[in-house]
N, C-alpha and C positions, 0 to 999 in steps of 0.2 A: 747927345746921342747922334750919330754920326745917322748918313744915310742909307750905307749898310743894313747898318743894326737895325734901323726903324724898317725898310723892307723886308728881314727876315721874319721879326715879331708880328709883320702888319699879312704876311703868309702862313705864319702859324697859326695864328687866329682865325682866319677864312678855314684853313683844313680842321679847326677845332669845331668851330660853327656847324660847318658843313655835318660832319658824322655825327656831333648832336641834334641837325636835323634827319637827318636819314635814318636814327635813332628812334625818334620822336615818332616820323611817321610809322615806321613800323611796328611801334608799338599799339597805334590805334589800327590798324591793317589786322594788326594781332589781336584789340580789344574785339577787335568786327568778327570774329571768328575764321575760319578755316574755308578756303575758297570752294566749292564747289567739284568733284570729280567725276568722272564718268563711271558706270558700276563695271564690275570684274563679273566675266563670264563665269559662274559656276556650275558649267550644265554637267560638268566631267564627273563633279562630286555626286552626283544624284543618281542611286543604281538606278531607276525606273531609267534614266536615259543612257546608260551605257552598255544596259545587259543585254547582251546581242539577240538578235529577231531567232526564235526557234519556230517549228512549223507544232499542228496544234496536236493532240493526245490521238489517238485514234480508239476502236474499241478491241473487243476477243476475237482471237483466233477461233471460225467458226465455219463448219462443212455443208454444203446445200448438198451435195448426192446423197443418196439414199441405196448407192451399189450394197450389195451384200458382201461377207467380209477378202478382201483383198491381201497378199503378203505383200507386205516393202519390205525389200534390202536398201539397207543405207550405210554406206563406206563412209568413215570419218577419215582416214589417212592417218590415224594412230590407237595408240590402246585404247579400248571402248568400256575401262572402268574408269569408275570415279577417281579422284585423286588421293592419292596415297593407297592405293586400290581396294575405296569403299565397293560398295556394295553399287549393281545398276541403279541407275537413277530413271530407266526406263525400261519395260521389260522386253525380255526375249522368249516366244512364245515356247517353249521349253514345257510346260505343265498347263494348269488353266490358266485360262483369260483373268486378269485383275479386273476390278472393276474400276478403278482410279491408276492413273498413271501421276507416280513423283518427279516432278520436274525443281526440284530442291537445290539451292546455289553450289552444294560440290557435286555437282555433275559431271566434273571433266570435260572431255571432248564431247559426250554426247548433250551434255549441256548445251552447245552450239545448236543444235538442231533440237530441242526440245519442245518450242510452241507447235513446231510441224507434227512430230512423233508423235508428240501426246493428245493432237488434233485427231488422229490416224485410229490411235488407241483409243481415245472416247467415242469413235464413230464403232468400233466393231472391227476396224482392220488390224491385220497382225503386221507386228514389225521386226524383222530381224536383224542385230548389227554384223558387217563382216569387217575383222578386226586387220585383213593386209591378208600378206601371200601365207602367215604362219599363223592362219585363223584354222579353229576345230575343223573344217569343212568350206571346200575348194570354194571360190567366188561362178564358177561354173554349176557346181552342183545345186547351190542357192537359186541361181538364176533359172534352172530350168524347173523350177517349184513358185517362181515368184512374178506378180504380174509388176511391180514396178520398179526401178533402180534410181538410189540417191547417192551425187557421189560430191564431197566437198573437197574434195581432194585428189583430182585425176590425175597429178603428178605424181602421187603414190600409190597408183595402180601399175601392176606390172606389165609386163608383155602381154602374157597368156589373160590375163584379166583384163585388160583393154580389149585385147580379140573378142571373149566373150561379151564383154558388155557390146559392143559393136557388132555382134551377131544378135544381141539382146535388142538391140535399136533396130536394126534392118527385121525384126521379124514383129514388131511392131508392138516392143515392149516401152510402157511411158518411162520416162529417165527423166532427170534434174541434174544439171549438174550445175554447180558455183564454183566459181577458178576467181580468188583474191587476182592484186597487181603483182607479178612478179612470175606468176605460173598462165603467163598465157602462151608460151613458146609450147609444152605441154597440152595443152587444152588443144591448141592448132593441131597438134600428134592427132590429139585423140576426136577431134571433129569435122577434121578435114574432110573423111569420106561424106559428112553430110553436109558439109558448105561451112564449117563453120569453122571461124579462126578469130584467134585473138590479136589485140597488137599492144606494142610496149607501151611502158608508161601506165599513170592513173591521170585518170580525171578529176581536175576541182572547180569550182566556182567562187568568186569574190563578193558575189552578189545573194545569188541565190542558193542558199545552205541551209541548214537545222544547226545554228552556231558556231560551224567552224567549217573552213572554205573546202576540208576535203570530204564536210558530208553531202553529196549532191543530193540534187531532187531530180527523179525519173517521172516524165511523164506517159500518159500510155500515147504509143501513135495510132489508136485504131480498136475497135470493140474485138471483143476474145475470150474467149475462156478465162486467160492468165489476169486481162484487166478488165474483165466485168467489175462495176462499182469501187475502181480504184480511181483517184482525183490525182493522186501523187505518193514518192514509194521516197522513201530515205535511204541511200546506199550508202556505207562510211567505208568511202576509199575504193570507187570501183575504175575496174579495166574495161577500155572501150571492145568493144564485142561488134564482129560483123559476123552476115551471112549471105550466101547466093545460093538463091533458091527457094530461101524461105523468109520469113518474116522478121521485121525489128519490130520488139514489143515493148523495149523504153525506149526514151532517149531523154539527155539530159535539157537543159537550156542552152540558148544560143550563146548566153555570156559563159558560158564553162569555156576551160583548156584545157589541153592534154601534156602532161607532164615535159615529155619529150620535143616536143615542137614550141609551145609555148603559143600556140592556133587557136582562136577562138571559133566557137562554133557549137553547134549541138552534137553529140554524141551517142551511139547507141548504146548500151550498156545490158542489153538482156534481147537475147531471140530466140523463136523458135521453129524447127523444123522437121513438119511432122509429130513425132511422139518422142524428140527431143527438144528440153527446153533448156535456154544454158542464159547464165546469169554473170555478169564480171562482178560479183558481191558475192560473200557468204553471210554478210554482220547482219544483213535485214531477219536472219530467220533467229538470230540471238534472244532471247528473252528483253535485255534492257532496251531493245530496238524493235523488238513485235509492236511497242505498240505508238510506237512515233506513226505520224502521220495515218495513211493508208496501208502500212507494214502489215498491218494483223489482218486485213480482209484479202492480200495480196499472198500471204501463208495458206489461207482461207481455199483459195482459190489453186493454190499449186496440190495442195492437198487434193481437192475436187480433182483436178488432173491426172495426179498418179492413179487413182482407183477406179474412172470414167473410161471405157472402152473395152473391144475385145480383149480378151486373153491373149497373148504372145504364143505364138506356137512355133517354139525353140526347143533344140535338143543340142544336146554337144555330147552323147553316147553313154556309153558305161565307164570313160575313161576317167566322167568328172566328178563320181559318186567318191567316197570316202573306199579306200581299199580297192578302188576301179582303175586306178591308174597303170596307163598304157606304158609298154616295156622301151626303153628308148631304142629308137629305129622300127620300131614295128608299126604298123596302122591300123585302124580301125575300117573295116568294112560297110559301106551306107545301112545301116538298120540292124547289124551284127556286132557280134563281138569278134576279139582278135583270134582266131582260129588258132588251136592247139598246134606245136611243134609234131608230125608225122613222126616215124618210126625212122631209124638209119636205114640205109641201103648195106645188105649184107655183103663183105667184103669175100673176093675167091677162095679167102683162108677160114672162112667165118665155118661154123657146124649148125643145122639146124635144129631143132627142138628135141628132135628123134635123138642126137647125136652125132648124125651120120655128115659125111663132110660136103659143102655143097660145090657145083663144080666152076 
């Protein structure tokens, strides 16, 4: 065997050696078990730790005044039957007083407003719905019969029905109104003359929410009628709401933003001024939302509002009754009606009664 050959055979054997030791140890590394790892976080699989923070139950919509009985008009901004147009789901004082008001899932539109109404209803107050401009009976002639006005929808109030609700305000009728995000250009229409205006955008929060960042929490800024015994109110999806002149009566957390800006800060989202109270929410007065948080003593309490104080003493004429309607161009006299058309003026050809010709 040459010298070659004996150093190829004398390298093969070393690389044979070799991987039957590396072999060998591995297999007792192997006999020895499995090395040790660090555990895997599985906090993500565990609902208890993912289901996001909601705020806690609250109790019933329930009235502390003791007024005697009260009308409310309350505008929804569309048809005021049920859906597929059952029957009311709340009554309109038409006959006698029920003794129970139905607040039953196909309520329709008035389903929105149902923990309030039927708040109103169990105290003794009567409630009438006004269904838009093409209701039985003018939103004028209501109002001068009715000591308070709800409206969730002031972008579908019209001309002549903003004037009157606005004569209704100024004469010291209680009102509510809720304007959603998206109608506050609207609401500024209709609250301007009392300070009050909306602005774009909605508000959310990342932090502090009822499960999801565009339900805020309102807190009260200061003792009131509206926030006696409220701790915090759930709005789902409100518009930030100013006033001058009058009061901010929530406002959200410092960590909230406003859609538009992307600002953080607190926010007002409900005030009031005078014997109007205006809300950038309508979802708090919803059934599945009474009774989050402090929703339902905050109903509670708007309630107590509409029916609390003098009477309005409001008139908008004979023009606003059903069949009263004024002739277009003519006016209405302070305390009168529109005076009869006189008699013509007899022309030089004309003949008087007699027959005879006059001159």
């Amino acid at each position: 065997m040459n010298v070659d050959l004996r150093t190829t055979v004398g390298a093969f054997a070393l690389v044979f050696l070799a991987v039957v030791g590396v072999a060998a140890v591995g297999g007792v590394v192997l006999d020895g078990g499995s090395p040790e790892t660090d555990a895997v976080a599985d906090d993500h699989w565990r609902l208890d730790t993912v289901e996001p923070e909601t705020v806690s139950e609250g109790g019933e919509v329930e009235m502390e005044s003791s007024e005697p009985s009260n009308t409310v008009v309350v505008h929804l901004g569309g048809a005021a039957a049920g859906l597929g147009g059952s029957a009311p789901v709340l009554p309109i004082e038409d006959g006698d007083a029920p003794t129970k008001a139905d607040i039953g899932s196909l309520g329709g539109v008035r389903r929105g407003v149902a923990p309030l109404t039927a708040a109103l209803v169990e105290s003794g107050h009567e409630v009438r719905f006004y269904g838009g401009a093409f209701g039985a009976e003018p939103l004028p002639s209501l109002l001068s019969d009715a000591d308070a006005f709800v409206t969730t929808s002031p972008s579908a109030l019209s001309a002549t029905d903003t004037d009157a609700v606005e004569s209704f305000v100024e004469a010291g009728g209680r009102t509510l109104v809720t304007s959603d995000p998206g109608g506050t250009g609207a609401l500024t229409d209709f609250g301007s003359p009392f300070g009050v205006y909306g602005k774009a955008g909605y508000v959310y929060d990342m932090e502090h929410n009822d499960a999801n960042y565009l339900s805020v929490l309102g807190e009260p800024t200061g003792s009131g009628s509206l926030t006696e015994g409220v701790e915090e109110a759930v709005f789902r999806g409100a518009a930030p709401i100013g006033v001058a002149g009058g009061s901010t009566t929530f406002t959200t957390a410092e960590t909230s933003q406003l859609s538009t800006t992307r600002e953080t800060g607190s926010y007002g989202v409900a005030v009031r001024s005078d014997s109007l109270a205006v809300f950038g929410d309508s979802s708090f007065l919803e059934p599945e939302n009474a009774g989050r948080a402090d929703n339902g003593v905050l109903i509670g309490n708007i309630a107590d509002f509409l029916v609390t104080g003098p009477n309005p003493d409001v008139s908008f004429g004979p023009g606003a009754g059903p069949g009263g309607a004024v002739p277009p161009g003519a006016t209405v006299p302070p305390g009168g009606t529109t005076p009869p058309p006189g008699p013509p003026e007899p022309s030089g050809n004309e003949t008087d009664p007699s027959g005879n010709a006059t001159a």
